[in-house]
Every structure is written in structure tokens, then in C-alpha cells.
PyMOL Python script that loads the backbone (N, CA, C, O; Angstrom):
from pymol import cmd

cmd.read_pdbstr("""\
ATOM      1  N   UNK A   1     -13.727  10.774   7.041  1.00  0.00           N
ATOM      2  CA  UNK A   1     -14.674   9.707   7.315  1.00  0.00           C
ATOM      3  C   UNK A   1     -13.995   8.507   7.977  1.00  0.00           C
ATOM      4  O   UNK A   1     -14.623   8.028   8.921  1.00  0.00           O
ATOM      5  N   UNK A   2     -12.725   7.878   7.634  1.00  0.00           N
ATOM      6  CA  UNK A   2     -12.353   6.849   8.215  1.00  0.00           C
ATOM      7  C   UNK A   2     -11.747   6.881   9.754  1.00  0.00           C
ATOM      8  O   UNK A   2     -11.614   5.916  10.506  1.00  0.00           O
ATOM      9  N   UNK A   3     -11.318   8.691  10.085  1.00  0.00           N
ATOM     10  CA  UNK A   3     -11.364   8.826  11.300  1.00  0.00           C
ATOM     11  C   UNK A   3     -12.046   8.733  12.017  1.00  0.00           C
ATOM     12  O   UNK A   3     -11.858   8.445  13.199  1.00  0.00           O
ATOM     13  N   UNK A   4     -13.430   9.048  11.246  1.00  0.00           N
ATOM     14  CA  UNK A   4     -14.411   9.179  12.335  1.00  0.00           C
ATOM     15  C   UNK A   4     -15.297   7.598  12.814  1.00  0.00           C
ATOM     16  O   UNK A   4     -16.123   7.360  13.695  1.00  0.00           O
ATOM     17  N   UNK A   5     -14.818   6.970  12.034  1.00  0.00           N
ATOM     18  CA  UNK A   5     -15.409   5.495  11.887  1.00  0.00           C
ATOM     19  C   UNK A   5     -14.173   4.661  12.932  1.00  0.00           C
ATOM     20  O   UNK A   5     -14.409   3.828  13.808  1.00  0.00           O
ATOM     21  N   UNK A   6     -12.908   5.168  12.527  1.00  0.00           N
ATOM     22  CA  UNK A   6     -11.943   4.709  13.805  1.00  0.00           C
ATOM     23  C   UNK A   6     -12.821   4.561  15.046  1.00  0.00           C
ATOM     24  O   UNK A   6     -13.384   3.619  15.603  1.00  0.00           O
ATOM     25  N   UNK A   7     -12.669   6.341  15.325  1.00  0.00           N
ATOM     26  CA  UNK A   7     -12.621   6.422  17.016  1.00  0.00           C
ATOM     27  C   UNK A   7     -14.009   5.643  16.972  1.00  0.00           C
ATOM     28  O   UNK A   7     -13.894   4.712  17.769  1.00  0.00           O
ATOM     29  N   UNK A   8     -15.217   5.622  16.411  1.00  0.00           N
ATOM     30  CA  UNK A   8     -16.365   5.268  16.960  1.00  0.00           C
ATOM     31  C   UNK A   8     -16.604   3.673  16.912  1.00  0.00           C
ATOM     32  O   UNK A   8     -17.558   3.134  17.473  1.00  0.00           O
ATOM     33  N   UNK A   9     -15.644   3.003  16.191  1.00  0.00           N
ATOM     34  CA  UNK A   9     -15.577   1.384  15.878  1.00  0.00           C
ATOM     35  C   UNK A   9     -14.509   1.335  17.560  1.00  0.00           C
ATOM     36  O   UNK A   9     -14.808   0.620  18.516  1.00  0.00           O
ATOM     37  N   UNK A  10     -13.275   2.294  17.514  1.00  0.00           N
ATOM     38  CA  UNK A  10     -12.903   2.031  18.749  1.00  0.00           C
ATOM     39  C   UNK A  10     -13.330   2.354  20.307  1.00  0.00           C
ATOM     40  O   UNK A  10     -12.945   1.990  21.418  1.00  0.00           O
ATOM     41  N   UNK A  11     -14.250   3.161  19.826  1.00  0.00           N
ATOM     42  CA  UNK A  11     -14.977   3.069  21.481  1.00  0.00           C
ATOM     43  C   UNK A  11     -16.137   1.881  21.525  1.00  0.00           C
ATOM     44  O   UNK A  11     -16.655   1.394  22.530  1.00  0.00           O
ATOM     45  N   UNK A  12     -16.292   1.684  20.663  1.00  0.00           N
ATOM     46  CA  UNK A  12     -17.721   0.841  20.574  1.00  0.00           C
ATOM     47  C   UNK A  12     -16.950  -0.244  21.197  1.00  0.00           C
ATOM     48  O   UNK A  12     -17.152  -0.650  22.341  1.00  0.00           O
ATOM     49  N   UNK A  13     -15.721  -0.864  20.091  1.00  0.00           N
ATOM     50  CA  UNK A  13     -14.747  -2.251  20.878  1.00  0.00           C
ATOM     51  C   UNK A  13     -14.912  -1.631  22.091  1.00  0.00           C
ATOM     52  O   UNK A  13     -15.959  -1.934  22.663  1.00  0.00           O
ATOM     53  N   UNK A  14     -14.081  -0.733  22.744  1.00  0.00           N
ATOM     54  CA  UNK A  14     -13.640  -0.710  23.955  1.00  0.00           C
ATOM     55  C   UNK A  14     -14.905  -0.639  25.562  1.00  0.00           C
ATOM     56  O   UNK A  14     -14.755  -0.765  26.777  1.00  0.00           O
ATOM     57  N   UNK A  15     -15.972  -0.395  24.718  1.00  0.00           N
ATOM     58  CA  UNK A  15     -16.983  -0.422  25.393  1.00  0.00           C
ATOM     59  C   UNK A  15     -17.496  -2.097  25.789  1.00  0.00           C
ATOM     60  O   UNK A  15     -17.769  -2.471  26.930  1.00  0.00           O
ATOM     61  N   UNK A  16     -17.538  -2.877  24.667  1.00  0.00           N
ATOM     62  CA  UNK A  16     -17.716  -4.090  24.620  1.00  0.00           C
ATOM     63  C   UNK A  16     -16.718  -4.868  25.362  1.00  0.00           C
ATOM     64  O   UNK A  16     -17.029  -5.746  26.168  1.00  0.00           O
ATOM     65  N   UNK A  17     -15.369  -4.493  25.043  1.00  0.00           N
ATOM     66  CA  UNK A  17     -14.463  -5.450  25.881  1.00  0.00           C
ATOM     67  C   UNK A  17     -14.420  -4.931  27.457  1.00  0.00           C
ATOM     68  O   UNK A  17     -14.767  -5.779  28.279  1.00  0.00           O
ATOM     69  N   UNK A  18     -14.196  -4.182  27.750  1.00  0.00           N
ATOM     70  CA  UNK A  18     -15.050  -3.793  29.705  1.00  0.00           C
ATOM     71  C   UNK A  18     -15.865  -4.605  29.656  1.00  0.00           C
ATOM     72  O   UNK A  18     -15.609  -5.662  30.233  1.00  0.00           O
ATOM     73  N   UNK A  19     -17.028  -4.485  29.038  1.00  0.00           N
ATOM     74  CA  UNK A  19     -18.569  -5.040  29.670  1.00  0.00           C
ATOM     75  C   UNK A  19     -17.983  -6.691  29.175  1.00  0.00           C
ATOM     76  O   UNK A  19     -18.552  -7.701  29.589  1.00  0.00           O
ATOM     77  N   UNK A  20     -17.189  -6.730  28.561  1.00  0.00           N
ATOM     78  CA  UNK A  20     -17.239  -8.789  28.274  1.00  0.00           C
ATOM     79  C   UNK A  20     -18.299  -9.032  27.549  1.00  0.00           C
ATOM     80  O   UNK A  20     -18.720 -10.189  27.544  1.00  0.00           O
ATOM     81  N   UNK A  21     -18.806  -8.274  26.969  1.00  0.00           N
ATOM     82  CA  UNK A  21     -19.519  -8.284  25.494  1.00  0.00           C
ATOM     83  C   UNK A  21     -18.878  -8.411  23.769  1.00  0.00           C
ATOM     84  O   UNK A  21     -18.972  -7.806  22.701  1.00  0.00           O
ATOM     85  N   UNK A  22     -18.242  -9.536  24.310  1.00  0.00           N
ATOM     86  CA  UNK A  22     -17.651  -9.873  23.193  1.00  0.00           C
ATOM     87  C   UNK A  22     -17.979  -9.885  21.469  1.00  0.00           C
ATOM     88  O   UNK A  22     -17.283  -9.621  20.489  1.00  0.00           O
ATOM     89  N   UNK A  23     -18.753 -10.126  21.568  1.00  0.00           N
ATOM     90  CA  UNK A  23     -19.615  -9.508  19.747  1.00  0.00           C
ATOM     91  C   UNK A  23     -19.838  -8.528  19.847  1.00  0.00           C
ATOM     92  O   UNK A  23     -20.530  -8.274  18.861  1.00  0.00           O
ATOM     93  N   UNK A  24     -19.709  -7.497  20.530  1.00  0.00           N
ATOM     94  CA  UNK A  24     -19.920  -6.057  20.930  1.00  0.00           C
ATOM     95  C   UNK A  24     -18.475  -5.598  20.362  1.00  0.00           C
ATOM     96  O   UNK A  24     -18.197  -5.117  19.263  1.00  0.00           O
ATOM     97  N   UNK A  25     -17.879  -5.816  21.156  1.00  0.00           N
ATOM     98  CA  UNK A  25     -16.506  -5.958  20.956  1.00  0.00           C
ATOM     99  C   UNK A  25     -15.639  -6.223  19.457  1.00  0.00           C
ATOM    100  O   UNK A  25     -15.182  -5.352  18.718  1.00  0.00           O
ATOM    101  N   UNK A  26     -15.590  -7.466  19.308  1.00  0.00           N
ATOM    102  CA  UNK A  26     -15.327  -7.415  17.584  1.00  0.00           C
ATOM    103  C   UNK A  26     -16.464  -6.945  16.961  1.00  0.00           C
ATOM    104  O   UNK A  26     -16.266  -7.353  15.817  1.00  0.00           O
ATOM    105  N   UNK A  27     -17.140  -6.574  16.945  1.00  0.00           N
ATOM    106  CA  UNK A  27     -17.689  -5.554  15.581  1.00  0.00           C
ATOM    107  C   UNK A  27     -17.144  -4.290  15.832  1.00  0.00           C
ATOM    108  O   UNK A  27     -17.191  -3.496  14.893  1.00  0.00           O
ATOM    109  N   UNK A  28     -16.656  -3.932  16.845  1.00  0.00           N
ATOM    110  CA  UNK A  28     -16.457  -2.398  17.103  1.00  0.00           C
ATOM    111  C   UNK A  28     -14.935  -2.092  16.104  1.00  0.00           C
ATOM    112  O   UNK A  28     -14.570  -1.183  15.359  1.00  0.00           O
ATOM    113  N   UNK A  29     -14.255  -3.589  16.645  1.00  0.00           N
ATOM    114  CA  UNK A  29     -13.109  -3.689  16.445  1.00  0.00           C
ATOM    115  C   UNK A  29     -13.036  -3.490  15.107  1.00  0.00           C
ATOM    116  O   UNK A  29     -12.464  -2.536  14.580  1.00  0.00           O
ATOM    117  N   UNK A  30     -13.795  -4.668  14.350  1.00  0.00           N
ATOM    118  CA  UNK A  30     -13.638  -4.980  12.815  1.00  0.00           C
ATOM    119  C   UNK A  30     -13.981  -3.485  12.127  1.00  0.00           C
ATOM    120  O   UNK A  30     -13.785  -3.304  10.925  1.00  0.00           O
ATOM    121  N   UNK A  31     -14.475  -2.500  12.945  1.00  0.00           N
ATOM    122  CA  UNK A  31     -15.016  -1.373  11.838  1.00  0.00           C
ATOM    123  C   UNK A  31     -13.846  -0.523  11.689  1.00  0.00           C
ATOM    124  O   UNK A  31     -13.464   0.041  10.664  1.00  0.00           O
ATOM    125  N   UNK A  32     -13.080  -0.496  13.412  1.00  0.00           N
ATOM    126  CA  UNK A  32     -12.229   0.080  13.728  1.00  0.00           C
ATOM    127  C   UNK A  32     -10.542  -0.353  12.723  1.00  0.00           C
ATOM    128  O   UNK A  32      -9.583   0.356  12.417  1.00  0.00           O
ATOM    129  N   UNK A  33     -10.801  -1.578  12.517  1.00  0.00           N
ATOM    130  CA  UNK A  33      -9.879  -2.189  11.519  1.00  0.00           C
ATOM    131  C   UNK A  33      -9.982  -2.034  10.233  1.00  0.00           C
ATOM    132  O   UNK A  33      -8.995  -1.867   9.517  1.00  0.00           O
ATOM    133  N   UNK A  34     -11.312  -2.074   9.754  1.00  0.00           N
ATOM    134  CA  UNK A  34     -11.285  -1.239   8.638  1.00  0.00           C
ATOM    135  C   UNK A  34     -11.291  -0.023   8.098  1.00  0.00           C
ATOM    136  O   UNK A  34     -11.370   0.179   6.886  1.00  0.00           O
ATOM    137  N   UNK A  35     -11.218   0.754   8.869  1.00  0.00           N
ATOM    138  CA  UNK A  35     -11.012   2.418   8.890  1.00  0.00           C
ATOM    139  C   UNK A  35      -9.488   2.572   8.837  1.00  0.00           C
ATOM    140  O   UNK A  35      -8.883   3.422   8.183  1.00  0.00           O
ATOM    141  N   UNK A  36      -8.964   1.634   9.614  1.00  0.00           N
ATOM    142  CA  UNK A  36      -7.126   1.971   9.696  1.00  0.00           C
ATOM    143  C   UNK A  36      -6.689   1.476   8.047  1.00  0.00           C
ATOM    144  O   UNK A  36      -5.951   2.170   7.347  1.00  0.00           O
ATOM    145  N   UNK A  37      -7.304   0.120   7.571  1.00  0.00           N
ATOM    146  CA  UNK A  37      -6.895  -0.462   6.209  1.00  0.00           C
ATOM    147  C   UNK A  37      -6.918   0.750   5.325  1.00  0.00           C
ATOM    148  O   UNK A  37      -5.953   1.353   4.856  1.00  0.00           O
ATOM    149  N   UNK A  38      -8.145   0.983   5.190  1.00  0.00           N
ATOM    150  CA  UNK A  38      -8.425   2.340   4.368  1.00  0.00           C
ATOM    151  C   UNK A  38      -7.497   3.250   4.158  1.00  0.00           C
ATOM    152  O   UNK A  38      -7.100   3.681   3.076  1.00  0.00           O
ATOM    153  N   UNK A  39      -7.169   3.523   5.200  1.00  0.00           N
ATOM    154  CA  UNK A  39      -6.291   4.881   5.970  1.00  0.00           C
ATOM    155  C   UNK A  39      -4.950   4.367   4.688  1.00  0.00           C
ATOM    156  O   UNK A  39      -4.528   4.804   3.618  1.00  0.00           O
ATOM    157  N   UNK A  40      -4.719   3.399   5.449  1.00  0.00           N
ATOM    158  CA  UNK A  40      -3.265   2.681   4.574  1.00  0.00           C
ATOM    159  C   UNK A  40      -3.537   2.333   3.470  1.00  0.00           C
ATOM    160  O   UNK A  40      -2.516   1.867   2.965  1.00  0.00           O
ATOM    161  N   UNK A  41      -4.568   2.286   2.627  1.00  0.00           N
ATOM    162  CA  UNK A  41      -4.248   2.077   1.103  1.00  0.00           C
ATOM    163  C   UNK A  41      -4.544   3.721   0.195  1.00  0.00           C
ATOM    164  O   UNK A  41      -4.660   3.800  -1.028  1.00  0.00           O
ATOM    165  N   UNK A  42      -4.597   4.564   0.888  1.00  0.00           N
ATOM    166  CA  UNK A  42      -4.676   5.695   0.523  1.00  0.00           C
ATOM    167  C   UNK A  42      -3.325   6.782   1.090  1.00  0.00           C
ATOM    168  O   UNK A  42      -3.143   7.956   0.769  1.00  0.00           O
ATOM    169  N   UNK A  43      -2.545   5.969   1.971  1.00  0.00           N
ATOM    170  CA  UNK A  43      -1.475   6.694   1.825  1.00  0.00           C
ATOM    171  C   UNK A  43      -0.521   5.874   1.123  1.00  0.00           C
ATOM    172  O   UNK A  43      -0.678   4.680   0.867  1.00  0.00           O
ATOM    173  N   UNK A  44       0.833   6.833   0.724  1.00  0.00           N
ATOM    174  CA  UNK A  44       1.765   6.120  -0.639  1.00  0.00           C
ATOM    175  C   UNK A  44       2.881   5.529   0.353  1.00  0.00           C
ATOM    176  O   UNK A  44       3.306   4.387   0.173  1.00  0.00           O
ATOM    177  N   UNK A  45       3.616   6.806   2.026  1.00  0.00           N
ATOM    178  CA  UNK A  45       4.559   6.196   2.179  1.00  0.00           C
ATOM    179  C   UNK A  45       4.472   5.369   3.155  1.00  0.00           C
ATOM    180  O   UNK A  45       3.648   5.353   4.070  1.00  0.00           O
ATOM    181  N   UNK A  46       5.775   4.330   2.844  1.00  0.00           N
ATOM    182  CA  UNK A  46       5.521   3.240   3.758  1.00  0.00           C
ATOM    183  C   UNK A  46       5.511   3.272   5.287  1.00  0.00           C
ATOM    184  O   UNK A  46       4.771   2.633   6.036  1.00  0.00           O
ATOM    185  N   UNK A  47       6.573   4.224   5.637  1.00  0.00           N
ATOM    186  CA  UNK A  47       6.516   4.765   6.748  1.00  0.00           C
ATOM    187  C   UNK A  47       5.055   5.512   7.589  1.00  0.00           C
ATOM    188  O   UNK A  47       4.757   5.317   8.767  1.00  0.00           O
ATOM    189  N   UNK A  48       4.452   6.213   6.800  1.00  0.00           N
ATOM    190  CA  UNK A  48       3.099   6.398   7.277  1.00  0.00           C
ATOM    191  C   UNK A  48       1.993   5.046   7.188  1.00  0.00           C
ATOM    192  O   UNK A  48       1.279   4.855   8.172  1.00  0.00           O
ATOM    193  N   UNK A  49       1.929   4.560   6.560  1.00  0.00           N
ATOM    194  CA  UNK A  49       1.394   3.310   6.516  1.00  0.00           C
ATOM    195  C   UNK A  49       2.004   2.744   7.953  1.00  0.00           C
ATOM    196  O   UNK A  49       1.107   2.567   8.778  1.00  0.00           O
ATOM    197  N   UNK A  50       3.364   2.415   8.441  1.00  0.00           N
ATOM    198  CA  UNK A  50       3.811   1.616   9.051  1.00  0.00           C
ATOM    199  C   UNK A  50       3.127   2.425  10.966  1.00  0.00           C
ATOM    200  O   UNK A  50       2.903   1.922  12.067  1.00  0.00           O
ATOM    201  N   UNK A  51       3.062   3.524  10.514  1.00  0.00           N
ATOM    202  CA  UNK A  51       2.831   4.840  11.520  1.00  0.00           C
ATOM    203  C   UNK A  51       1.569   4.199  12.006  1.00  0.00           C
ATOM    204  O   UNK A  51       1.351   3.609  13.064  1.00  0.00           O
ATOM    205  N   UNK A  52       0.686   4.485  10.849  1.00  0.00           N
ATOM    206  CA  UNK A  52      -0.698   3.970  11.096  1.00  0.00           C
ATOM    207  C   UNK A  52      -0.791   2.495  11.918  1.00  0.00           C
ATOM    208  O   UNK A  52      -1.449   2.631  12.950  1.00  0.00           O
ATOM    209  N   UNK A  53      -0.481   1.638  11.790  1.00  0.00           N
ATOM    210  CA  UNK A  53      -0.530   0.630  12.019  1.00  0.00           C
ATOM    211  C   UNK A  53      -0.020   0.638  13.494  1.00  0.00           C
ATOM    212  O   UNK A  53      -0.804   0.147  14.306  1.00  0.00           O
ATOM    213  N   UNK A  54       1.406   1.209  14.074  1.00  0.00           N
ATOM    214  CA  UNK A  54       2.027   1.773  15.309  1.00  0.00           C
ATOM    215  C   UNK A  54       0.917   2.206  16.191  1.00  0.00           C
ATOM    216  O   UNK A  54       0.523   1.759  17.268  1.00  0.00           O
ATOM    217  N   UNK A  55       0.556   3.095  15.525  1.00  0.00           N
ATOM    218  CA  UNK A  55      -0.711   4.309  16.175  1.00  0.00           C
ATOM    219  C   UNK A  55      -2.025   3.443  16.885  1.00  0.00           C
ATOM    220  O   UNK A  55      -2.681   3.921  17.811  1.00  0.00           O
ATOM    221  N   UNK A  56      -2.342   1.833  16.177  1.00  0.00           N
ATOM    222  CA  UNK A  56      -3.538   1.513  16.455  1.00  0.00           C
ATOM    223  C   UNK A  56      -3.254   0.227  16.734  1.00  0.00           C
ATOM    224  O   UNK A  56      -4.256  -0.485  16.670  1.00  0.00           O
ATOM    225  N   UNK A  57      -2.131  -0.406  17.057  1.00  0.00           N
ATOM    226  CA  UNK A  57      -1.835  -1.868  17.586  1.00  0.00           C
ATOM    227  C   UNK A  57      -2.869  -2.131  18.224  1.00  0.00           C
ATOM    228  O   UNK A  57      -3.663  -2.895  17.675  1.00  0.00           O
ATOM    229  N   UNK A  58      -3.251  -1.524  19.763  1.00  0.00           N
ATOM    230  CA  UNK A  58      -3.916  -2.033  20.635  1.00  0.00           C
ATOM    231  C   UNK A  58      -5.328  -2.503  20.338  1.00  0.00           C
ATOM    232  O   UNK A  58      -5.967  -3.325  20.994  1.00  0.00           O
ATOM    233  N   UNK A  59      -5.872  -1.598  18.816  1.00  0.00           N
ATOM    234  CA  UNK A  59      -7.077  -2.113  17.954  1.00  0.00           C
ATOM    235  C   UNK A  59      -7.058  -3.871  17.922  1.00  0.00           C
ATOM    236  O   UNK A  59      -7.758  -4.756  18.413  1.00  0.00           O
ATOM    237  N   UNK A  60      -5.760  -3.807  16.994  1.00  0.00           N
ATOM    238  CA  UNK A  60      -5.348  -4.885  16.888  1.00  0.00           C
ATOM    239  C   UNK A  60      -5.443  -6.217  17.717  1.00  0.00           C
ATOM    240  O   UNK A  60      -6.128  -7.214  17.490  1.00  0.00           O
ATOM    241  N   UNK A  61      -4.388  -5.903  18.947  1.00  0.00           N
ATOM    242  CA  UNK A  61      -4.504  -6.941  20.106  1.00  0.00           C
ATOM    243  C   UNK A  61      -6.036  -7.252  20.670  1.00  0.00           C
ATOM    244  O   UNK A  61      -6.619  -8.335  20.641  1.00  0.00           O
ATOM    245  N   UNK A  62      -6.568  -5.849  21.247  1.00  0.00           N
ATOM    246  CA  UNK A  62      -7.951  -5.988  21.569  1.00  0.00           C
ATOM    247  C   UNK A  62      -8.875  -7.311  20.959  1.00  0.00           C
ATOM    248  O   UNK A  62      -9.286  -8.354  21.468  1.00  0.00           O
ATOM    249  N   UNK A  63      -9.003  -6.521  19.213  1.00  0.00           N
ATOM    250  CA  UNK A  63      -9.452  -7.834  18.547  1.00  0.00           C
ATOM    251  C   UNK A  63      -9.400  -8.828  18.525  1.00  0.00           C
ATOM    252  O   UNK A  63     -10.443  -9.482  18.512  1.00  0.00           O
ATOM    253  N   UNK A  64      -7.885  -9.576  18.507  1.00  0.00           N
ATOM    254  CA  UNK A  64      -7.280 -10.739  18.897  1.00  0.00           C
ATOM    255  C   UNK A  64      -7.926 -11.484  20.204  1.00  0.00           C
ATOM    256  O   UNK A  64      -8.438 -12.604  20.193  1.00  0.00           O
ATOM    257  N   UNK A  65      -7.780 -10.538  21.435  1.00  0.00           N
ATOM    258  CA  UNK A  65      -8.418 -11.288  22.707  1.00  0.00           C
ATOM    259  C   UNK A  65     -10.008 -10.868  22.501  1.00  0.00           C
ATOM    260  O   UNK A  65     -10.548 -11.974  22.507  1.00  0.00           O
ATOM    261  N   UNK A  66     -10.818 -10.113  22.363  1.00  0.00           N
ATOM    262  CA  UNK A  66     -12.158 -10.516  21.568  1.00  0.00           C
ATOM    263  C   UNK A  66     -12.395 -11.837  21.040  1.00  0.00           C
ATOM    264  O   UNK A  66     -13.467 -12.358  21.352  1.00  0.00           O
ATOM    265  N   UNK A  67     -11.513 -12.549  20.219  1.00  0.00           N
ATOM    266  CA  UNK A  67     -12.041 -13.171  19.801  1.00  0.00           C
ATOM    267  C   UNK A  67     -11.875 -14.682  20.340  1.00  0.00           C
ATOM    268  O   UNK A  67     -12.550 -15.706  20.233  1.00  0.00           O
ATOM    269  N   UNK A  68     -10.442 -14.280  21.080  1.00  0.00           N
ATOM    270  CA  UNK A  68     -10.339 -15.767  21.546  1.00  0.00           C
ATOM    271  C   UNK A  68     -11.278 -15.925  22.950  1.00  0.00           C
ATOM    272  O   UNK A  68     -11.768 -17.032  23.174  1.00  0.00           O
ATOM    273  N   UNK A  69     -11.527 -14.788  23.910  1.00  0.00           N
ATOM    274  CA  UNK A  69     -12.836 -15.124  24.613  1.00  0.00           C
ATOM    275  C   UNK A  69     -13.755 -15.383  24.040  1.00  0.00           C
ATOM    276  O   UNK A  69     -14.535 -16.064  24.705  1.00  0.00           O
ATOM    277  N   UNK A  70     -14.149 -15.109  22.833  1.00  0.00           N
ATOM    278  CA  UNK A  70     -15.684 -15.763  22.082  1.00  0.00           C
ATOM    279  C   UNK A  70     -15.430 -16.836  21.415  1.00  0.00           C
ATOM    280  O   UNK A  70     -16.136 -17.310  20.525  1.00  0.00           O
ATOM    281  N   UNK A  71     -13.968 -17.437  21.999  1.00  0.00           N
ATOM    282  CA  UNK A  71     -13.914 -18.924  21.065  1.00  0.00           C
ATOM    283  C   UNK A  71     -13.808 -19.069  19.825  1.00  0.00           C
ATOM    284  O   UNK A  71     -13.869 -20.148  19.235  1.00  0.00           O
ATOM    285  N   UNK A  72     -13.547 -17.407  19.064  1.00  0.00           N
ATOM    286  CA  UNK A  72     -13.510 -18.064  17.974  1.00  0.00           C
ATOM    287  C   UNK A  72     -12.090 -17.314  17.209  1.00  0.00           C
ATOM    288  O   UNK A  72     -11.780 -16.179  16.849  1.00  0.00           O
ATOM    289  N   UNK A  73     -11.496 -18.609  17.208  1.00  0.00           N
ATOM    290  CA  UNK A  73      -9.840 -18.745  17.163  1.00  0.00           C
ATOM    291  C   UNK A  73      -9.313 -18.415  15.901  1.00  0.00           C
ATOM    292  O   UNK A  73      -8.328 -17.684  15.802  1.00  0.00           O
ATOM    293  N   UNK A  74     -10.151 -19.113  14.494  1.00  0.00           N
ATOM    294  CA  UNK A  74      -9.821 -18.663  13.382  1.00  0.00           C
ATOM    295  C   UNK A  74      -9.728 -17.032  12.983  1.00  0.00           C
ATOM    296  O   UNK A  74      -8.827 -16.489  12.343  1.00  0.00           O
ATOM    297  N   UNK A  75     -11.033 -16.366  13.604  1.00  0.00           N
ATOM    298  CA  UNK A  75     -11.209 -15.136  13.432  1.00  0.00           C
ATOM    299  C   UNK A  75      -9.635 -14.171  14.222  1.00  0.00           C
ATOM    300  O   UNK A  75      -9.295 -13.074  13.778  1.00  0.00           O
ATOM    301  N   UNK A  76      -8.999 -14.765  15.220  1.00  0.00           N
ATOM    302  CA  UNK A  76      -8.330 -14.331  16.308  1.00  0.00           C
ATOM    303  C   UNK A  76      -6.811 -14.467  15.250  1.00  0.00           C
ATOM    304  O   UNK A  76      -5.763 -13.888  15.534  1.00  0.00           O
ATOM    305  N   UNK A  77      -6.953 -15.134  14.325  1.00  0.00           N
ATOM    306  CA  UNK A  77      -5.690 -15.547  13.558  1.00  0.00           C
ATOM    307  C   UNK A  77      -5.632 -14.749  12.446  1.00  0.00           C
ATOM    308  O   UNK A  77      -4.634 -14.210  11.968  1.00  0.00           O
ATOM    309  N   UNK A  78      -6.874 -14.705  12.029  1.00  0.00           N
ATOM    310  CA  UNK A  78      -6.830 -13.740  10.589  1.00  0.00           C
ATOM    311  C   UNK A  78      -6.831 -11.899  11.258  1.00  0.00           C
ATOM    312  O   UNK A  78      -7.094 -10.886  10.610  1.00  0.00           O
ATOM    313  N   UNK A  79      -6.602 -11.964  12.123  1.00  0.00           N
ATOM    314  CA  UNK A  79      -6.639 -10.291  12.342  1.00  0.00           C
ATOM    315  C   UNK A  79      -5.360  -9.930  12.344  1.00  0.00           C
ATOM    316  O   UNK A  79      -5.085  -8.785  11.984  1.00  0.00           O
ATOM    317  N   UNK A  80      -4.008 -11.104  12.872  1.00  0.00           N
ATOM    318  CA  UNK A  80      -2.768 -10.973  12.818  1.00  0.00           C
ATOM    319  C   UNK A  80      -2.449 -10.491  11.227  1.00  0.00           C
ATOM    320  O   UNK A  80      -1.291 -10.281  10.866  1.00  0.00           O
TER     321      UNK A  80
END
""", "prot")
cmd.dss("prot")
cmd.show_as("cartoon", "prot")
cmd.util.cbc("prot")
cmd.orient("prot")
């Protein structure tokens, strides 16, 4: 389930950030971010945890510039 909520939170972002549909965009992201959290509190080693996180940076960054085109900077800080 959290894979499948990945890829579809990450196409949804990635659909939104092309079009400059920025609330399109972070929600895709935020689902896509919470599917990876998940991922990582259900595995034990740290290294896979650290994997996970490797694997989906660009989730990450994406989100980050999502949010600072929608101005909203706090949100752009708490995703770090």
C-alpha cells in the first residue's frame, strides 16, 4: 500500500509541478512523503531507512520548491 500511494502521490506532484500547479503539487508531494515515512518506521535497519530516503530525495526537493513558489516558506522548511 505505501508503494502504491508513493508512485501515485509522486506522479500527481510531478504532474502539478510541470503544469505550475502548485497545490497540485504539494499534496501530491505530502502523500508521496508520507508513504516514504511509513516505509521507514516499519523498517528496523538504518541503512534501509537511510536507502529509502536516497531513493526519494527528489520527492523531497520537489516539495521544497512547491512550496516556495506558493510562498509558503514555513511549509518549505518543515519538509527539510
Amino acid at each position: 500500500m505505501p508503494l502504491d500511494c508513493l508512485q501515485t502521490g509522486r506522479n500527481l506532484g510531478n504532474l502539478g509541478f510541470d503544469e505550475s500547479l502548485w497545490e497540485t503539487a504539494i499534496f501530491g508531494y505530502e502523500k508521496a512523503i508520507e508513504a516514504v515515512e511509513q516505509s521507514r518506521e516499519s523498517v528496523t535497519s538504518p541503512s534501509r531507512k537511510r536507502q529509502l530516503i536516497e531513493e526519494n530525495l527528489n520527492i523531497y526537493e520537489k516539495m521544497m520548491q512547491s512550496c516556495i513558489n506558493h510562498q509558503q516558506y514555513n511549509k518549505a522548511v518543515q519538509t527539510v
